[in-house]
N, CA, C and O of each residue as an XYZ file, in Angstrom:
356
protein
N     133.697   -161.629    -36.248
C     133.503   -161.257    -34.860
C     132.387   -160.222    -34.763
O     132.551   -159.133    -35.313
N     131.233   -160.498    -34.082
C     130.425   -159.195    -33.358
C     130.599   -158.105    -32.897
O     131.159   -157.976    -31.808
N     130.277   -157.336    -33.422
C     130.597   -155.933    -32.839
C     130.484   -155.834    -31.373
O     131.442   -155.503    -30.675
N     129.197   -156.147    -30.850
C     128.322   -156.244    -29.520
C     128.257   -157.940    -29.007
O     127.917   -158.962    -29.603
N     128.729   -157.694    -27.689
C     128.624   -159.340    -27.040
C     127.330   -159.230    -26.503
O     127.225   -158.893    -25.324
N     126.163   -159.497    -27.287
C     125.409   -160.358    -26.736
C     124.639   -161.388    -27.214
O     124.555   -161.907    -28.327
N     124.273   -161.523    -26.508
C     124.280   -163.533    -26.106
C     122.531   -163.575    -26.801
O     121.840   -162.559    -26.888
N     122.060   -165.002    -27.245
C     121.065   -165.563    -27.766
C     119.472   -164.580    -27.005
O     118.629   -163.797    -27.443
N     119.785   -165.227    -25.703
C     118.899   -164.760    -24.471
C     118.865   -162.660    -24.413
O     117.771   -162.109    -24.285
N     120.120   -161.837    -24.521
C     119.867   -160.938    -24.596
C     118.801   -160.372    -26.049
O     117.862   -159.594    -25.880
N     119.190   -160.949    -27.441
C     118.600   -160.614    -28.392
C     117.207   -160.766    -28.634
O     116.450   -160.062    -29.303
N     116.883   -162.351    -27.632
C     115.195   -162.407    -27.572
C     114.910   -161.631    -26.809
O     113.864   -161.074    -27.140
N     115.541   -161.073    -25.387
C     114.939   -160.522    -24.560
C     114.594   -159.089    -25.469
O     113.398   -158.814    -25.374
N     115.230   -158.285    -26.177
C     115.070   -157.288    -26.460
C     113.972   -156.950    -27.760
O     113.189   -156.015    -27.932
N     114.336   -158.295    -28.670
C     113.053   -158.460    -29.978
C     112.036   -158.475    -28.999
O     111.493   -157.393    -29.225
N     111.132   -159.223    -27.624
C     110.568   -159.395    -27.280
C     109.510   -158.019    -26.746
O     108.307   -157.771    -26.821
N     110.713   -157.343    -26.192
C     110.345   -155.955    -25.907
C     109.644   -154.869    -26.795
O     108.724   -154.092    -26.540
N     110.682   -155.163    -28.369
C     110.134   -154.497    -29.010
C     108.517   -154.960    -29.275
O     107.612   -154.134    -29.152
N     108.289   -156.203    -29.607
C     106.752   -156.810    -29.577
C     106.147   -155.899    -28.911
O     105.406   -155.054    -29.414
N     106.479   -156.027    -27.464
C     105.421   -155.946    -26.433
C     105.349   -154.195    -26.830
O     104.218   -153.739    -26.659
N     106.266   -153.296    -27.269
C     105.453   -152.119    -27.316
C     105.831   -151.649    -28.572
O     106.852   -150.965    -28.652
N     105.093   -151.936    -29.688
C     104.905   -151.800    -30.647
C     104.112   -152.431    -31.063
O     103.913   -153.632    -30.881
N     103.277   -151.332    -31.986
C     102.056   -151.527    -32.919
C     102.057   -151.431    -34.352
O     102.194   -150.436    -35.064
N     101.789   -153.262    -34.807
C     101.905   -153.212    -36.380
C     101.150   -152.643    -37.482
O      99.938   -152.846    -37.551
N     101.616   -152.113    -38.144
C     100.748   -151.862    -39.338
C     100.689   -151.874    -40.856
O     101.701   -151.967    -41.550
N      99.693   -151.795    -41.246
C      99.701   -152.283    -42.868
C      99.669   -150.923    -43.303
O      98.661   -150.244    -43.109
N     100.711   -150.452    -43.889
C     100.715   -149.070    -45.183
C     100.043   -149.561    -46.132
O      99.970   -150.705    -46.581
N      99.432   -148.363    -46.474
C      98.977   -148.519    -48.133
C      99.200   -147.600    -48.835
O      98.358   -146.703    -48.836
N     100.151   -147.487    -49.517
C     101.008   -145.946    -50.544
C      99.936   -146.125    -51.374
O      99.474   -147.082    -51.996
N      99.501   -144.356    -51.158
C      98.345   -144.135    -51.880
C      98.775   -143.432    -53.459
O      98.268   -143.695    -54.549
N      99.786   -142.545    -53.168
C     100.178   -141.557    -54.268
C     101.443   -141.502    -53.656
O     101.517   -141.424    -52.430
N     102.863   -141.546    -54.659
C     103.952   -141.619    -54.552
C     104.335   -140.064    -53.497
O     103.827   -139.018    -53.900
N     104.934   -140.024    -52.613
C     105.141   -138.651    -52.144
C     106.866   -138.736    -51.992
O     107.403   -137.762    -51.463
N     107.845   -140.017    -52.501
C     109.470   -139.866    -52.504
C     109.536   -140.060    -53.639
O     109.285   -141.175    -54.097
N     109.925   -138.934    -54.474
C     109.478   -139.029    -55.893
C     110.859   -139.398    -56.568
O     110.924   -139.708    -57.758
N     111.885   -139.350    -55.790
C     113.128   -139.779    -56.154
C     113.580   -141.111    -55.597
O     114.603   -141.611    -56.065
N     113.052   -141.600    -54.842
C     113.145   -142.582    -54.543
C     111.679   -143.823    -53.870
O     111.133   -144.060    -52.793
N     111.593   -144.288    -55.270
C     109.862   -145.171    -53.937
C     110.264   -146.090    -53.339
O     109.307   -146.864    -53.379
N     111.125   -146.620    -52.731
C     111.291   -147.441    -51.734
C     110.943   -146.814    -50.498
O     110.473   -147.473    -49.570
N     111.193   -145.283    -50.408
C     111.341   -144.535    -49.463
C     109.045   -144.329    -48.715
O     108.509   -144.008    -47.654
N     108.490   -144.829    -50.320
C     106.848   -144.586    -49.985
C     106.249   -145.426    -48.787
O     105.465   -145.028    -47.926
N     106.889   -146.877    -48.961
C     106.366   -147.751    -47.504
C     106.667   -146.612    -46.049
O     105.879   -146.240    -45.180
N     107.935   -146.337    -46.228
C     108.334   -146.046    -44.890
C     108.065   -144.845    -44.207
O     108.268   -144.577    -43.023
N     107.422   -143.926    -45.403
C     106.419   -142.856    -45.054
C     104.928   -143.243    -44.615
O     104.383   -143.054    -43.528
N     104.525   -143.725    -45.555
C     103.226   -144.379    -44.988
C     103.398   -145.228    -43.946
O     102.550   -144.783    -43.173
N     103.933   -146.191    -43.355
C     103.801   -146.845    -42.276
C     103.860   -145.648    -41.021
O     103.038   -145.706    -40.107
N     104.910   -144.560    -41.067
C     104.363   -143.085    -40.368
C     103.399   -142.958    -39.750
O     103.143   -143.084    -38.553
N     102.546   -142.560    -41.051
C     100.986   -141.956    -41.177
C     100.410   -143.626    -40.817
O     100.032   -143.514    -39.650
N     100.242   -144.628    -41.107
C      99.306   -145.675    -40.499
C      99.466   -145.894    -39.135
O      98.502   -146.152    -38.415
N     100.826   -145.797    -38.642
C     101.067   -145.615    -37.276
C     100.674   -144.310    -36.330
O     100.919   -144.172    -35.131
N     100.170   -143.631    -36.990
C      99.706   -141.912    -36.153
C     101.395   -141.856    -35.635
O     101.220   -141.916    -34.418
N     102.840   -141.782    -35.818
C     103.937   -141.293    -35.488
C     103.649   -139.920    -35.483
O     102.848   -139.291    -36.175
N     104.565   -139.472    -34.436
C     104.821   -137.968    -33.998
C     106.005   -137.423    -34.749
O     106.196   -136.288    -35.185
N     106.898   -138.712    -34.807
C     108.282   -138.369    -35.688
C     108.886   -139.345    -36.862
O     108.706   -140.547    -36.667
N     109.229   -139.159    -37.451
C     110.339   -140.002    -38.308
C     111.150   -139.499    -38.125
O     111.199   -138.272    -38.213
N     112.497   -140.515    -37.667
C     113.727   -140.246    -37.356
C     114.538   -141.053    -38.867
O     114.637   -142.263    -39.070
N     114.935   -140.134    -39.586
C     116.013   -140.523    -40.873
C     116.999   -139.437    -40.916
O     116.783   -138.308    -40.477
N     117.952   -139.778    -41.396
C     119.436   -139.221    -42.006
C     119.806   -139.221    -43.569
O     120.738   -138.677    -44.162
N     118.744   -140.025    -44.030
C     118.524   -140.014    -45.873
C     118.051   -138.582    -46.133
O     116.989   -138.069    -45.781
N     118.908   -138.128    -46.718
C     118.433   -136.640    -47.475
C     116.811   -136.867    -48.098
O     115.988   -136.010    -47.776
N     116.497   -137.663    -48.712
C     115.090   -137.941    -49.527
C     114.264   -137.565    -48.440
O     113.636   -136.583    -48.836
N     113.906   -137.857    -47.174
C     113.323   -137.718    -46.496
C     113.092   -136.103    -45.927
O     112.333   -135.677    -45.057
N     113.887   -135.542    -46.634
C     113.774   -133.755    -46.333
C     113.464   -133.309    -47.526
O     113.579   -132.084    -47.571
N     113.103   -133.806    -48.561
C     113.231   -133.204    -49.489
C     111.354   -132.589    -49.492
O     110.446   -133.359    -49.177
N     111.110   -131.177    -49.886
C     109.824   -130.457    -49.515
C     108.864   -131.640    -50.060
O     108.929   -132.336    -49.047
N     108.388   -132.053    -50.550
C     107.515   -133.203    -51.003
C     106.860   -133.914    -50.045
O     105.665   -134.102    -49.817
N     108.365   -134.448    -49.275
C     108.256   -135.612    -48.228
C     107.810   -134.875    -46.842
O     106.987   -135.279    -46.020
N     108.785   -133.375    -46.811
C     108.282   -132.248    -45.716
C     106.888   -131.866    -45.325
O     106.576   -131.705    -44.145
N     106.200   -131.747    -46.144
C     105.399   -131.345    -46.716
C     103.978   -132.431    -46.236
O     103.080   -132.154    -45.441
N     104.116   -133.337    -46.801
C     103.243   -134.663    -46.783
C     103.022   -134.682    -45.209
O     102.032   -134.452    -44.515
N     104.318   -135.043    -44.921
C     104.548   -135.462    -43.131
C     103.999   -134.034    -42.445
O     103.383   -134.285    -41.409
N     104.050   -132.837    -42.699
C     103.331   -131.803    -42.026
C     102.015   -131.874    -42.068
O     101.175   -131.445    -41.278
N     101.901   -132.492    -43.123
C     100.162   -132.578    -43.087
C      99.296   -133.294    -42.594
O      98.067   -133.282    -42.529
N     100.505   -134.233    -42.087
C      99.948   -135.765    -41.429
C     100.373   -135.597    -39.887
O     100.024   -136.453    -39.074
N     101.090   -134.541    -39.519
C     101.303   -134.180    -38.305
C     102.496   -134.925    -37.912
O     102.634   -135.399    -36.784
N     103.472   -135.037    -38.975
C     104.404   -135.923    -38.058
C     105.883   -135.178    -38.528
O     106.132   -135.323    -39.725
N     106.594   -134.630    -37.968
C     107.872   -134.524    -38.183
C     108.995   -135.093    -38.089
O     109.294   -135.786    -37.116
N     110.124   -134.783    -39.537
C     110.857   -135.361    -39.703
C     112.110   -134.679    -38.917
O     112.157   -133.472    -38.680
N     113.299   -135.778    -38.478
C     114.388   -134.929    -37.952
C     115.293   -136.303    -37.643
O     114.863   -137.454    -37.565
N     116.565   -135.880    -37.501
C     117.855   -136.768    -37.700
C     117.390   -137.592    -36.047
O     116.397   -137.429    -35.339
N     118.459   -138.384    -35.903
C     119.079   -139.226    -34.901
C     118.957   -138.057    -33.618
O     118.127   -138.027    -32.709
N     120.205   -137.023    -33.926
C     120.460   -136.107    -33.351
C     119.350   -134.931    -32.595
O     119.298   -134.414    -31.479
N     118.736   -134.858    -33.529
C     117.546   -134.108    -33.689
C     116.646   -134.532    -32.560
O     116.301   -133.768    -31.659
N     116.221   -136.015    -32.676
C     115.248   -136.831    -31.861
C     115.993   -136.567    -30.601
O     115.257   -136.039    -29.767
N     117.188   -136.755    -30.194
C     117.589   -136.897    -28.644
C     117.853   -135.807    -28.247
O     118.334   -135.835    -27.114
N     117.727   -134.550    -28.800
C     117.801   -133.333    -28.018
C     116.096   -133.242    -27.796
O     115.942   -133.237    -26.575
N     115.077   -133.186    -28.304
C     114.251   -132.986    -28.200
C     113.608   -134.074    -27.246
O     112.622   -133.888    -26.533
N     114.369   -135.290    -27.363
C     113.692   -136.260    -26.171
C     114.078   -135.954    -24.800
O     113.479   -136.569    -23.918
N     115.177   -134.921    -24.388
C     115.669   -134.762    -23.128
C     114.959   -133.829    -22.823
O     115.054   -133.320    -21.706
């Protein structure tokens, strides 16, 4: 059973949305900066290829000074779920 009832038509409608405002991009991990974890390198760099203002994660790796650090320099800050919606109101 689905958690959420919706229907075929709601799920395109909303993938669709995301399309329409969002901009793709190609990362290119230059030098490892999640040194404990590199899976975590795409999803920093796609960040920085995207000019993001924020990354929103709850993975500890993503705070760790390295990753802090990188993203300050690239102008983008990191901060939880929580974090993002106080600051979005």
């Amino acid at each position: 059973m689905f958690q959420y009832k919706l229907t075929d038509a709601d799920i395109s409608e909303h993938v669709e949305l995301l399309r329409a405002r969002s901009d793709l991009v190609e990362p290119v991990v230059h030098t490892p900066v999640a040194l404990s974890y590199a899976n975590d390198d795409p999803v920093i760099y796609t960040a920085v290829a995207g000019r993001a203002d924020v990354l929103c994660a709850i993975d500890k790796d993503f705070y760790r000074p390295t990753v802090l650090g990188f993203c300050k320099e690239n102008g983008i800050e990191v901060m939880t779920d929580v974090e993002l919606l106080h600051k979005l109101r």
